[in-house]
C-alpha positions as a Markdown table, in Angstrom:
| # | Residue | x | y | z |
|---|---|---|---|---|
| 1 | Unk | 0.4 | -3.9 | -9.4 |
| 2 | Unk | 0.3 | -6.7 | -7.3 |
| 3 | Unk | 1.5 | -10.3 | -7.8 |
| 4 | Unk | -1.4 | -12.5 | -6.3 |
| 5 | Unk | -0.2 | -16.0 | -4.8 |
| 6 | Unk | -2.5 | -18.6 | -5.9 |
| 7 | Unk | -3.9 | -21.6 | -3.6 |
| 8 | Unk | -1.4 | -23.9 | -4.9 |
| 9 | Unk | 1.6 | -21.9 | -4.0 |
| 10 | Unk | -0.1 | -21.5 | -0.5 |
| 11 | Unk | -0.3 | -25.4 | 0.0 |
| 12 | Unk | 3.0 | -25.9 | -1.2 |
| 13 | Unk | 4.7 | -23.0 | 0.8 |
| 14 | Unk | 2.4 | -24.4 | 4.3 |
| 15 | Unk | 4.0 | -28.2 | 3.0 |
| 16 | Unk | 7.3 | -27.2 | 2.3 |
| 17 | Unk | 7.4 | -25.5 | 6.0 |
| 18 | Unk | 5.7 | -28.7 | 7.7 |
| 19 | Unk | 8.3 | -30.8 | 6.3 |
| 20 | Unk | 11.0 | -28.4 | 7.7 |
| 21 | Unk | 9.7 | -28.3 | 10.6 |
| 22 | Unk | 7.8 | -31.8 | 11.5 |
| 23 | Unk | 9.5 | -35.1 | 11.0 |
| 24 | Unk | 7.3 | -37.5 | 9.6 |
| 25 | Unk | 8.1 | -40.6 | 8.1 |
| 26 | Unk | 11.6 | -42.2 | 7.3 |
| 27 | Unk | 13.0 | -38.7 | 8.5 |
| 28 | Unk | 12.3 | -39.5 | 12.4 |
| 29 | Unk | 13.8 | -42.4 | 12.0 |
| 30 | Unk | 16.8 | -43.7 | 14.2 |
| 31 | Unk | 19.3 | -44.5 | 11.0 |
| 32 | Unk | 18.2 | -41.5 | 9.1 |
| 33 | Unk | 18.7 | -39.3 | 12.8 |
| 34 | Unk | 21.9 | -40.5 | 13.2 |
| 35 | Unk | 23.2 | -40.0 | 9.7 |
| 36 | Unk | 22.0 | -36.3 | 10.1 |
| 37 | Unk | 22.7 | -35.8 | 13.5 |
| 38 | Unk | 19.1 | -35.5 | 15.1 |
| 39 | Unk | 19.8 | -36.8 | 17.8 |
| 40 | Unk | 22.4 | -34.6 | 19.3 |
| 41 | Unk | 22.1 | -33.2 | 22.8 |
| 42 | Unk | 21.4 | -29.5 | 22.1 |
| 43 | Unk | 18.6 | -28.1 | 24.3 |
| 44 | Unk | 14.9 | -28.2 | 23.0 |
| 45 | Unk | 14.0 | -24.7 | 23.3 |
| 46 | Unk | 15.3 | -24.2 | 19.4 |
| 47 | Unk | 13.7 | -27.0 | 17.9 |
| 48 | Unk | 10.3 | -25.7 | 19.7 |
| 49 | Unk | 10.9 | -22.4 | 19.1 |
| 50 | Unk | 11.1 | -23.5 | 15.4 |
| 51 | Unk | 8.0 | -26.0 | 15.4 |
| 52 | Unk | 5.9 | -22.8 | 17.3 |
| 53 | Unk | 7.1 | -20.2 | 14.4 |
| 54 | Unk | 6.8 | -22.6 | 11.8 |
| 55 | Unk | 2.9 | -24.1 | 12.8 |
| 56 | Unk | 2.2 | -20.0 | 13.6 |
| 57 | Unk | 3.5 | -19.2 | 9.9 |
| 58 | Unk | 1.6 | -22.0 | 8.4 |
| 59 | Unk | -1.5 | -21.0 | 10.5 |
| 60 | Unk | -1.4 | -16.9 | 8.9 |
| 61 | Unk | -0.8 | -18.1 | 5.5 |
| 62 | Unk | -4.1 | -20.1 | 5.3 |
| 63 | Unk | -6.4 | -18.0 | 7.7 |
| 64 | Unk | -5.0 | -14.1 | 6.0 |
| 65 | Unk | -6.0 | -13.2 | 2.3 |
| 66 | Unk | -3.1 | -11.9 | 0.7 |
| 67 | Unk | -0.6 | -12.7 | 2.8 |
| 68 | Unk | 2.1 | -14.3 | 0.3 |
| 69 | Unk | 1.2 | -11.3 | -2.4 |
| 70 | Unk | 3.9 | -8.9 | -3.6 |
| 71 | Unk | 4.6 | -6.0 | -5.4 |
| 72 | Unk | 5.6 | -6.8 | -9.2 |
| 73 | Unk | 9.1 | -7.6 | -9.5 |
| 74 | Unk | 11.5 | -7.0 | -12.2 |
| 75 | Unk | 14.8 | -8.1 | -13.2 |
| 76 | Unk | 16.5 | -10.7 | -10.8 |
| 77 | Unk | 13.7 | -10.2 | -8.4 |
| 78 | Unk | 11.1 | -11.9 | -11.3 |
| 79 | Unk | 14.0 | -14.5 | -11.7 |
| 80 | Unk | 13.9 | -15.5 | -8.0 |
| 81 | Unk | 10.4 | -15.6 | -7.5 |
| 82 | Unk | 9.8 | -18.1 | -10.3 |
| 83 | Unk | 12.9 | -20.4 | -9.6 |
| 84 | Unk | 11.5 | -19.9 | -5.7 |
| 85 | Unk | 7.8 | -21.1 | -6.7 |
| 86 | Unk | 9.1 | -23.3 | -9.0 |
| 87 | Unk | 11.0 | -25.2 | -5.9 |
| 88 | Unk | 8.5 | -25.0 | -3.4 |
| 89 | Unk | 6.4 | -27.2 | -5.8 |
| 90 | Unk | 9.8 | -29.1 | -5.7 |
| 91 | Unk | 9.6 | -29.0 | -2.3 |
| 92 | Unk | 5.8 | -29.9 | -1.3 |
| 93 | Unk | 6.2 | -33.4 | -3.5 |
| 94 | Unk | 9.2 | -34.1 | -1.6 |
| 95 | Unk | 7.9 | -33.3 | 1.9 |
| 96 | Unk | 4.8 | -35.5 | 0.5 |
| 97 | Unk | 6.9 | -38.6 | -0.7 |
| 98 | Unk | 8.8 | -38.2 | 2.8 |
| 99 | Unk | 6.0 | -38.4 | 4.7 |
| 100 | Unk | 4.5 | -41.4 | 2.6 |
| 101 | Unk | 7.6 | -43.3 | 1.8 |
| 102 | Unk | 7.6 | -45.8 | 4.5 |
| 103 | Unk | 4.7 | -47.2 | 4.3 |
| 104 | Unk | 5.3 | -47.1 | 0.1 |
| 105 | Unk | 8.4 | -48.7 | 0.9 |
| 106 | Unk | 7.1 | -51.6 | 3.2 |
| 107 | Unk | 4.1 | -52.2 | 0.4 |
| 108 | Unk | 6.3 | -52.0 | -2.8 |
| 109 | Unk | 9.8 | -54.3 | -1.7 |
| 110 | Unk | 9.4 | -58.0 | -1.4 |
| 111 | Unk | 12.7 | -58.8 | -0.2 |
| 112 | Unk | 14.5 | -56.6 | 1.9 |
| 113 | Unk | 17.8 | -56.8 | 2.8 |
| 114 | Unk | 18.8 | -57.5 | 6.4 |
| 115 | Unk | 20.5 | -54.1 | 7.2 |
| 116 | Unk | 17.5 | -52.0 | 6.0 |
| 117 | Unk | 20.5 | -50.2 | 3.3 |
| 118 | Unk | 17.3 | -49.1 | 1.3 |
| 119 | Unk | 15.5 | -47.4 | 3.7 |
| 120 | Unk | 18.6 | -45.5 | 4.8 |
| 121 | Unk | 19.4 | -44.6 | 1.2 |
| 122 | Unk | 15.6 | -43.4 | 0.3 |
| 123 | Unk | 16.3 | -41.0 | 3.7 |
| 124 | Unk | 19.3 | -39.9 | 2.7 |
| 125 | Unk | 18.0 | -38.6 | -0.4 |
| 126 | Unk | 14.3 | -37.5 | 0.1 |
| 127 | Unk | 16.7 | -35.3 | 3.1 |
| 128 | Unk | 18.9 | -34.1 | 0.7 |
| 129 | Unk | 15.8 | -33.1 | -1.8 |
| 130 | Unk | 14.1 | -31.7 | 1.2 |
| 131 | Unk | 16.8 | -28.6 | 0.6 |
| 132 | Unk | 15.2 | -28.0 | -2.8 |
| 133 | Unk | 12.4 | -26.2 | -0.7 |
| 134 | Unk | 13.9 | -24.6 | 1.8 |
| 135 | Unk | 16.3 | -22.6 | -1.0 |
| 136 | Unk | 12.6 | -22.0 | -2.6 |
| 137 | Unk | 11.1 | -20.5 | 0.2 |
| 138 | Unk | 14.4 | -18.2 | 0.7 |
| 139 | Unk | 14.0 | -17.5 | -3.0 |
| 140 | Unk | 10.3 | -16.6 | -2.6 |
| 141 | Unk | 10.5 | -14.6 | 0.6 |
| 142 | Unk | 13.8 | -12.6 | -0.5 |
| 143 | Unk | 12.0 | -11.8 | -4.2 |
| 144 | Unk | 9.0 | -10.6 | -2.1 |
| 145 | Unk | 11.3 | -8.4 | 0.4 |
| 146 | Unk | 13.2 | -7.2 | -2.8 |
| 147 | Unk | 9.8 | -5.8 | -4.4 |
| 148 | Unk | 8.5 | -4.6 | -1.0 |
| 149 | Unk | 11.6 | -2.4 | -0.6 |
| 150 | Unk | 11.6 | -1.0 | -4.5 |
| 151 | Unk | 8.3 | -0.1 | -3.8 |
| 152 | Unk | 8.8 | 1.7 | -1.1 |
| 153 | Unk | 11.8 | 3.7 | -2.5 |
């Protein structure tokens, strides 16, 4: 029996890898770089290797039918698979709000402080959440390789 992946976990798996792979939003920006240490001087080749297997990904999982389906999973296989789906939705909001927050943070604060503290701290932590859907995307894929080899067993 095979698990089908619905539309909705497509979109969130292609949003969750966009926003791994595509700064947009307060993410790109110099305070948010620094903090993270985006701007280091490390070559570009991995960075573009990344955005190529990343945009090539994202491409086969909207134009191939089927390509996120499974074999049925049990035990800690079924348990990874939901926690991953779950966080991939986790994930997609998050990428969303990151790409979204500056201009929703420009519209929504009157008075801003002269440093610019809140748009480092809303960085920081849309950053941090970003994780939340990279670990579901692990969780997805390795509940998917787990079923794929107990099937073929």
């Amino acid at each position: 029996m095979n698990l089908k992946a619905h539309t909705s976990l497509k979109i969130a798996y292609s949003l969750v890898l966009l926003g791994a792979i595509v700064p947009f939003g307060l993410a790109r920006s110099g305070w948010v770089a620094l903090a993270t240490g985006g701007f280091a001087s490390a070559p570009f080749i991995g960075p573009l290797a990344l955005l190529a297997l990343g945009l090539y990904r994202v491409f086969l999982v909207a134009r191939v039918p089927g390509l996120l389906d499974s074999q049925a999973t049990v035990g800690i296989e079924t348990l990874l698979r939901m926690l991953g789906q779950f966080l991939l939705y986790v994930g997609a909001v998050v990428a969303v709000l990151g790409w979204i927050s500056g201009p929703l943070m420009h519209a929504f604060i009157q008075r801003r402080t002269d440093s610019g503290a809140e748009f480092l701290v809303v960085g920081v932590y849309l950053g941090m959440a970003g994780g939340l859907g990279i670990l579901g995307l692990i969780f997805f894929e390795f509940s998917r390789l787990r079923a794929f080899e107990r099937s073929s067993r």
